[in-house]
N, C-alpha and C positions, 0 to 999 in steps of 0.2 A: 303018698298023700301029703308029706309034710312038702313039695314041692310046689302042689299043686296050690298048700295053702300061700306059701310064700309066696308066688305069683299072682295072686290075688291081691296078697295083702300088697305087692308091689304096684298092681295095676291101679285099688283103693288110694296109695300116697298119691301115684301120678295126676289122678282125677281131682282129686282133694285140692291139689297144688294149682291144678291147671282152673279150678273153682276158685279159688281163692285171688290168682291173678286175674279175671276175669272181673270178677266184682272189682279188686282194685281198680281196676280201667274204670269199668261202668262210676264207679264211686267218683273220679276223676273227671271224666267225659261230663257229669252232672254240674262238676262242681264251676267247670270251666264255663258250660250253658249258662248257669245263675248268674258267677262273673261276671258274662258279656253282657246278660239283660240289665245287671245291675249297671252297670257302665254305660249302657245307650239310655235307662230309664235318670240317671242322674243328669247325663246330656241334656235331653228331653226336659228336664224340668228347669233343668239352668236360663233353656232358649224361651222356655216359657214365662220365668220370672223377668225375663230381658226385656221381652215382650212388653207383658204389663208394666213394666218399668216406665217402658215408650206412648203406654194406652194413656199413662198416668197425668204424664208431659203431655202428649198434643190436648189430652182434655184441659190441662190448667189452663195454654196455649189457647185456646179455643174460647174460653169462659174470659180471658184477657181481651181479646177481640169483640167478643159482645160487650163488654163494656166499655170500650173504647177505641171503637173501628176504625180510629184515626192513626192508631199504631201500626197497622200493614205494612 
């Protein structure tokens, strides 16, 4: 009996262990997803502030021209 329990109890660490590395990954694999969204959504909003940077300029650009279309 006492063998049988020891192999139990052996076969319990193994699974235990192999649970435990398993979430590590998982835990990891998530961390790396967020990461990458976080790093294309900073992108993203960099190209976006660029942008309007550009909206901001050709409006002044534009409001210049109507008031004195001799500047072209």
């Amino acid at each position: 009996m006492e063998d049988t329990d020891r192999r139990v109890e052996e076969q319990r660490a193994r699974i235990k262990a192999e649970y435990r590395e398993l979430l590590k990954n998982s835990v990891a694999f998530e961390k790396r997803i967020r990461n990458r969204w976080r790093e294309k959504n900073r992108l993203k909003n960099a190209r976006i502030s660029e942008l309007e940077a550009r909206v901001k300029e050709l409006e002044r650009e534009l409001e210049v021209l109507k008031r004195d279309p001799t500047r072209q």
